[in-house]
C-alpha distance (Angstrom), angle and dihedral (degrees) to the residues before:
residue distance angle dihedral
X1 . . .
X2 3.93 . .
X3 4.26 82.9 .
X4 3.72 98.1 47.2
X5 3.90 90.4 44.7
X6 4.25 95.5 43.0
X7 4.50 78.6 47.9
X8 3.73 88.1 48.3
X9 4.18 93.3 48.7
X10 3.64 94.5 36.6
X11 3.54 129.6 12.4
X12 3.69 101.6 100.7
X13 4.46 89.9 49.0
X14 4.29 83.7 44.6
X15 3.55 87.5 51.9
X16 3.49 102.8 40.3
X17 3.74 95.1 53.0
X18 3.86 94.7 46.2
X19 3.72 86.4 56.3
X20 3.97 91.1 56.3
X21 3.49 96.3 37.4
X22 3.77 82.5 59.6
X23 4.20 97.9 46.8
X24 4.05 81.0 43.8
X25 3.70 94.8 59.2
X26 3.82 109.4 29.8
X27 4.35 81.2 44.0
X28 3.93 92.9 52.1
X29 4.55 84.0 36.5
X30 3.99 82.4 57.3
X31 3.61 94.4 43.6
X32 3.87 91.9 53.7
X33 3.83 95.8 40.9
X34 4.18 90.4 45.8
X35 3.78 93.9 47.3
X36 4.01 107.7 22.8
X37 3.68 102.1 30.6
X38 4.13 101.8 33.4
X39 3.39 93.2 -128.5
X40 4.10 132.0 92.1
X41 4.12 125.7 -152.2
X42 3.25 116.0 -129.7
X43 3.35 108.2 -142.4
X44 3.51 100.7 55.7
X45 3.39 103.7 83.6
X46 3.75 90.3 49.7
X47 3.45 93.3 51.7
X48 3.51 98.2 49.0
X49 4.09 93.8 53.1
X50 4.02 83.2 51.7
X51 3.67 90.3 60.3
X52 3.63 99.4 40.6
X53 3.72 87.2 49.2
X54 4.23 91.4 49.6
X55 3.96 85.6 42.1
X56 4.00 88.6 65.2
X57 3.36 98.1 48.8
X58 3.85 96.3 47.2
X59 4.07 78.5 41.1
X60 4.20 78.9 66.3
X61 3.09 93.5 57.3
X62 3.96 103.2 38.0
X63 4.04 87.1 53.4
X64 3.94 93.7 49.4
X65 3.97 86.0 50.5
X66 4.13 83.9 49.8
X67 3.46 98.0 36.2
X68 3.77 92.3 -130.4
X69 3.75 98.2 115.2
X70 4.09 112.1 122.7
X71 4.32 111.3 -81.5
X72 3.26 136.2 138.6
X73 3.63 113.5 -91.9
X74 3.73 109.0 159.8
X75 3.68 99.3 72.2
X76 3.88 98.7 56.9
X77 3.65 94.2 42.8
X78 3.73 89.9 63.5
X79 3.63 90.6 51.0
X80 3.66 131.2 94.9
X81 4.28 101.4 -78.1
X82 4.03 93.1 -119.1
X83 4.08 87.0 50.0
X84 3.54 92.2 32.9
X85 4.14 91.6 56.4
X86 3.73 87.8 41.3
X87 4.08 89.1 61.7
X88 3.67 88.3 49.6
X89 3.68 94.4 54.0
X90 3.90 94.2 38.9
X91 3.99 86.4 55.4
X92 3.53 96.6 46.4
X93 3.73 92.2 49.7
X94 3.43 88.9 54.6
X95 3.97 99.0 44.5
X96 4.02 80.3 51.3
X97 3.95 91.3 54.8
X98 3.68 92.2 48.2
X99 3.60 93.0 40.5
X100 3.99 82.1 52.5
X101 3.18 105.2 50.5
X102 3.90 94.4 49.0
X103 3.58 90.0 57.5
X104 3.86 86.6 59.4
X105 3.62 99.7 45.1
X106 3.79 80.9 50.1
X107 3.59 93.8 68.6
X108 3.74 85.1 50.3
X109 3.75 94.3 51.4
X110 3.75 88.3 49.9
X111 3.95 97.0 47.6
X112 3.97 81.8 57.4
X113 3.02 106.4 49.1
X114 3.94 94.2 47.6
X115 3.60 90.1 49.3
X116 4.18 87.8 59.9
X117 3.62 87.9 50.4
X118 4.15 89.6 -140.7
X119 3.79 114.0 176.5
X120 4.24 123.3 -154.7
X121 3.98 103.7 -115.9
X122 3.56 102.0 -127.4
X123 3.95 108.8 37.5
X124 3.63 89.8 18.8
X125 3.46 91.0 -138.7
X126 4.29 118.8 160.7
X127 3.62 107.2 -95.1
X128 3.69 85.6 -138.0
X129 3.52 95.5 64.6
X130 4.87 86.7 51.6
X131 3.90 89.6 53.3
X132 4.15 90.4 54.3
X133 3.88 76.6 78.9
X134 3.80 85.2 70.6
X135 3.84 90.9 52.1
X136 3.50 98.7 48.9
X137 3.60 92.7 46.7
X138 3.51 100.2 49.9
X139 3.49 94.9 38.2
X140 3.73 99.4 43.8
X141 4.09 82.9 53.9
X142 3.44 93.2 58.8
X143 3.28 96.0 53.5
X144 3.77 91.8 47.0
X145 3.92 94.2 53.5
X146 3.79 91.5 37.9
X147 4.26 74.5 52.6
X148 3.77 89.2 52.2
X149 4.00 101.7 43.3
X150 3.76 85.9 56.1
X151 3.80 99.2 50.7
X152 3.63 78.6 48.7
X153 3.32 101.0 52.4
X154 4.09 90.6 41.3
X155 4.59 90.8 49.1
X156 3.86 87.7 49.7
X157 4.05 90.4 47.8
X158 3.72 94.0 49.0
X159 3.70 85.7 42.0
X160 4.06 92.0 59.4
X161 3.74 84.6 42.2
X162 3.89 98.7 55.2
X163 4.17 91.2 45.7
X164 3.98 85.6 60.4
X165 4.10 85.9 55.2
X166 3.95 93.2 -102.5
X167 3.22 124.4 153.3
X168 3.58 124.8 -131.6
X169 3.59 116.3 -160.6
């Protein structure tokens, strides 16, 4: 439980900072071997624009989880509360359907690409296996917003619940 709850917290920032750690080192490791040694690798570059490119997507998700990720606040906060908070939840259904259906098409993406057999040129590395940064990310912020409409749904329950003099314990 300690596992699933540490995953839950931290997965996307654990991630996230193992992917720049590794565009950090193999960058400054191509900077040495370029300018010290006389000679470049040439896989590094490629490697790093894979990891920047998985780094967005689990940025998707790691946003959604924060609720930083770009919207359109302004106009719901100047509504009336009850229409305002039905906005939010309209948008973030939405976000969660497109989110959804990415994931899917992911899959579809994937099956594709494996099926052409297509290789990266420098790490030679199945493109099928790059675009499963696609899936995670869209999947991983669906479940994160489907996360976040629940909590929701749960803060404005217990908020009904403690205007009636309830006590939640």
């Amino acid at each position: 439980m300690k596992v699933i709850k540490w995953l839950d917290n931290y997965f996307e920032e654990a991630v996230l900072v193992l992917l720049l750690g590794v565009i950090c080192v193999v960058m400054m490791l191509q900077i040495i071997m370029r300018y010290i040694v006389g000679s470049s690798l040439g896989w590094a570059e490629e490697l790093c624009r894979y990891c920047f490119v998985f780094s967005g997507f689990m940025a998707l998700s790691f946003g959604t989880k924060h609720n930083t990720n770009i919207r359109m606040d302004s106009i719901p906060l100047l509504m009336p509360k009850t229409l305002g908070k039905a906005v939010f939840l309209l948008t973030d259904f939405i976000m969660m359907v497109f989110y959804s259906y990415f994931f899917f098409k992911s899959f579809e993406l994937i099956s594709v690409t494996k099926a052409t057999g297509a290789f990266s040129a420098a790490l030679k590395l199945p493109y099928y296996i790059l675009y499963t940064s696609l899936m995670m990310g869209f999947g991983l912020a669906a479940i994160r917003m489907v996360q976040k409409m629940v909590k929701s749904a749960i803060a404005s329950k217990s908020k009904k619940n403690n205007k009636r003099g309830n006590v939640i314990i």
